[in-house]
C-alpha positions as CSV (number, residue, x, y, z in Angstrom):
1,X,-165.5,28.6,106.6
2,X,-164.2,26.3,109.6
3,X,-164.1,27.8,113.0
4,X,-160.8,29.4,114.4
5,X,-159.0,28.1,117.7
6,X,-159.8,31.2,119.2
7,X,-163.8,30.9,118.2
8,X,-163.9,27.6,119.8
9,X,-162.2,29.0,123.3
10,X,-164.7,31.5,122.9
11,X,-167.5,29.7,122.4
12,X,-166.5,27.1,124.9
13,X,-166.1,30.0,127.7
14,X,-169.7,30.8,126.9
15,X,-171.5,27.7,127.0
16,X,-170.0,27.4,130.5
17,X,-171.7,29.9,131.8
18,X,-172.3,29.4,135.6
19,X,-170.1,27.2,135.7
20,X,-167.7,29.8,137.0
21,X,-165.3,28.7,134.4
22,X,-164.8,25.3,135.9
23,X,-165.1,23.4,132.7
24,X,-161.5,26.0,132.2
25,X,-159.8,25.5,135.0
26,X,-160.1,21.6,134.4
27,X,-158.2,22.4,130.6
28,X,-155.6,24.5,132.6
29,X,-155.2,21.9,135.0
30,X,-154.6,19.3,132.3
31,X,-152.6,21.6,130.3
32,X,-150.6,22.0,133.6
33,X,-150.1,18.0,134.6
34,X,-148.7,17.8,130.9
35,X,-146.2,20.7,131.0
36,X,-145.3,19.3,134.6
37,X,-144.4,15.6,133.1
38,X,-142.4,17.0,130.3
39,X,-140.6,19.5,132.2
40,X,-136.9,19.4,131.7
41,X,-136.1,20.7,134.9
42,X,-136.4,20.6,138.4
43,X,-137.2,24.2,138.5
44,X,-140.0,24.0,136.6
45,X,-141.4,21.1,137.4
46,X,-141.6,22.7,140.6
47,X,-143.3,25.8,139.1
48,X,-146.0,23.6,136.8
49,X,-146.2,21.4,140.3
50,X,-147.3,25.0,142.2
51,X,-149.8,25.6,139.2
52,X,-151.3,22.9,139.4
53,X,-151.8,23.3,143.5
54,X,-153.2,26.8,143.0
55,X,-155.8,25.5,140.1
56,X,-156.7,23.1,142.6
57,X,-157.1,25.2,145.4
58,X,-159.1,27.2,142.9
59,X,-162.2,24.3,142.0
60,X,-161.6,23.5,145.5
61,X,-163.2,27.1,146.2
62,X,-166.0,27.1,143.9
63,X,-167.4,23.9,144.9
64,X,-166.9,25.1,148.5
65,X,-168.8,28.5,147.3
66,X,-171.5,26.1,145.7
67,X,-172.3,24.0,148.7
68,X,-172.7,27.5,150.8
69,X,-175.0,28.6,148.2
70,X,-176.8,25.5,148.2
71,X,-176.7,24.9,151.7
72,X,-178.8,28.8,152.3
73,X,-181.1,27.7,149.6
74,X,-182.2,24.7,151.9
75,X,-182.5,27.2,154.7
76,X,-184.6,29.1,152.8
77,X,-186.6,26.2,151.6
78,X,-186.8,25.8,155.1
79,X,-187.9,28.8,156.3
80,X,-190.7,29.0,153.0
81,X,-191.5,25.7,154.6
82,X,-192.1,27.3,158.0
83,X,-194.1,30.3,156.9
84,X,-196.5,28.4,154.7
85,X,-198.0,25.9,157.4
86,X,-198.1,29.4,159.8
87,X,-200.2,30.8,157.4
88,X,-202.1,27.2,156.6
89,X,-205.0,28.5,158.5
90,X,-205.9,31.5,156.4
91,X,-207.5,29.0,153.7
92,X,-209.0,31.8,151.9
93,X,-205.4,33.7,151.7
94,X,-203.7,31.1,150.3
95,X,-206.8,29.7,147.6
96,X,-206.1,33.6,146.3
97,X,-202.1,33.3,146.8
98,X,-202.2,30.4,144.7
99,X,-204.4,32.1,142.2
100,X,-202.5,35.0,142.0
101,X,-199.2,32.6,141.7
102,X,-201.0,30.2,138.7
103,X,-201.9,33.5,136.9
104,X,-198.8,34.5,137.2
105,X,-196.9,32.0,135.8
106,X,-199.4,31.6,132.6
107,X,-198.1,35.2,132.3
108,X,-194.2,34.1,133.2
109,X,-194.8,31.6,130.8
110,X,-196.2,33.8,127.6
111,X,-193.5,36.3,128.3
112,X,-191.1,33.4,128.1
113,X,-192.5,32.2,124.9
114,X,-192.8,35.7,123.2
115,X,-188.9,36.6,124.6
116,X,-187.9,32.8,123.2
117,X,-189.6,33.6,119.6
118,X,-188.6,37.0,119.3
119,X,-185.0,35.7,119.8
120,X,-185.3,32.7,117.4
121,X,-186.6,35.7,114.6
122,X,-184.1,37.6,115.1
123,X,-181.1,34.8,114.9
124,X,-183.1,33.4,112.3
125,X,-183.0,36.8,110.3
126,X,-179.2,37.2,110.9
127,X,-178.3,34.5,109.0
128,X,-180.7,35.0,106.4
129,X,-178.9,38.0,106.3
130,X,-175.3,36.6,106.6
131,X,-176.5,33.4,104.3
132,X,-178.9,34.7,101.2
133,X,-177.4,31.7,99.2
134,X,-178.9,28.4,100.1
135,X,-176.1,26.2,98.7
136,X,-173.3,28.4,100.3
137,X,-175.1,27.6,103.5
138,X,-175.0,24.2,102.8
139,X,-170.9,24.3,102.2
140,X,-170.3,25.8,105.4
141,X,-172.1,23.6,107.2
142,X,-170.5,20.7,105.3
143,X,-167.5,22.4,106.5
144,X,-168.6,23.2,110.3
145,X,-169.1,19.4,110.2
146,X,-165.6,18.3,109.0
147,X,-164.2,21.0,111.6
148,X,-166.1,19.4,114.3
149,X,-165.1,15.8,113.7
150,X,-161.4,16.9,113.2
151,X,-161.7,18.7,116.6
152,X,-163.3,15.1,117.8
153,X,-160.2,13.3,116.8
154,X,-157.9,15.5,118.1
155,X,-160.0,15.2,121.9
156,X,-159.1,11.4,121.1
157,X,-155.2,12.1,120.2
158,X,-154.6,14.5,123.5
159,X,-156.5,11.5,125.5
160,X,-154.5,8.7,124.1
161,X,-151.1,10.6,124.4
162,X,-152.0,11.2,128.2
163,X,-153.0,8.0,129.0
164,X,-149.3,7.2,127.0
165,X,-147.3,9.9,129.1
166,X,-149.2,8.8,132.8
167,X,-147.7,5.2,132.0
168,X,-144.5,6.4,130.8
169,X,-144.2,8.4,133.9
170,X,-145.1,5.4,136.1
171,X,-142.6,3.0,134.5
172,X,-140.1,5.9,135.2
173,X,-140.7,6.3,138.6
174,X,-140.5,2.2,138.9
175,X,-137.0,2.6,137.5
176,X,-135.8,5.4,139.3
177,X,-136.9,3.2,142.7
178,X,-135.4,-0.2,141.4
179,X,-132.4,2.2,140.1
180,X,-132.0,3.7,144.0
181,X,-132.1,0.2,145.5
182,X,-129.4,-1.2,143.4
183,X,-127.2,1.8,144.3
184,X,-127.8,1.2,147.9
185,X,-127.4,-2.6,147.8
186,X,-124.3,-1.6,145.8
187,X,-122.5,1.1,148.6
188,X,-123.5,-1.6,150.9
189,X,-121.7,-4.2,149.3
190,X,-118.5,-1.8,148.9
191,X,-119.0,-0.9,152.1
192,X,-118.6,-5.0,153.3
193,X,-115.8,-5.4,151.0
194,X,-113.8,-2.4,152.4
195,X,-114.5,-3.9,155.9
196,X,-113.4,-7.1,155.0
197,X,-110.5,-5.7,153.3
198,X,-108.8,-3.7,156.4
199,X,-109.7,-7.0,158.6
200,X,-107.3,-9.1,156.6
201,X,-104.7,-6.4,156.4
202,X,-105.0,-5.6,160.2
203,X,-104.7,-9.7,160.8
204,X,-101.3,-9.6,158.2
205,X,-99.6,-7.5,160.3
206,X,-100.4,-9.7,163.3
């Protein structure tokens, strides 16, 4: 079968992992710019306007969080730095440190494999279990497949009618200048007129 909205959110909410749901806020902040340009009224265009500040203020946070956390790690790079020329002269330490380390790792590394296989077993056996039938399989991946390219056309839909609404809200915002402008130039003109006016009544009465 094809893959529910609510599957993809969920799947999407996942893959970002440590992202610290940036990849999310991004949407909301998209989500938010739309609602905001479509608003019908100054009240909440203000309210989609504060949104949109507080999703910000929100990325804003998390990259400063990430440039903390990556600005310690080069402290302690540092400070590794420090303590392995201190200990430099100890050759005989550090040949068995880095024998210890190497052996290590080739254990890291089998432990990683075993972990990695065992996983890919057990996936694999789920959907043996979920998919005995070969050609049923094959359906719902012909299916997964149609689901994904629809989802691909829609990306391109949502993009276009953006890129449509950012223009039509720049044209607007031309109009509404050229608009104010001609009401000035206008008042101004009346405003002339009226002057002009009382100067040739007040010259009349003369």
């Amino acid at each position: 079968g094809s893959f529910s909205s609510d599957e993809v959110i969920r799947k999407r909410l996942l893959i970002d992992g440590d992202g610290a749901g940036d990849d999310r806020r991004i949407n909301l902040l998209v989500k938010s710019f739309i609602k905001w340009c479509n608003s019908g009224s100054q009240e909440e265009g203000y309210t989609q306007y504060q949104r949109m500040l507080s999703t910000l203020s929100q990325c804003e946070f998390s990259m400063g969080k990430t440039l903390l956390v990556y600005d310690m790690n080069l402290r302690e790079m540092e400070n590794y730095e420090k303590i392995y020329k201190d200990i430099g002269k100890h050759e005989k330490i550090i040949a068995a440190a880095h024998e210890k380390i190497s052996e290590c790792k080739k254990q890291i590394l089998q432990a990683k494999r075993i972990r990695k296989n065992r996983q890919e077993y057990d996936a694999l056996a789920k959907v043996i279990q979920h998919h005995p039938d070969r050609h049923e399989t094959l359906k719902q991946l012909e299916a997964l497949g149609k689901e994904l390219q629809n989802l691909s056309h829609i990306k391109e839909n949502v993009e276009d009618k953006l890129e449509l609404r950012r223009k039509q809200f720049h044209v607007l915002l031309s109009t509404i200048h050229e608009l104010q402008q001609t009401l000035e130039n206008d008042e101004k003109l009346s405003e002339a007129e009226e002057s002009q006016e009382t100067q040739m009544e007040a010259e009349a009465k003369q």
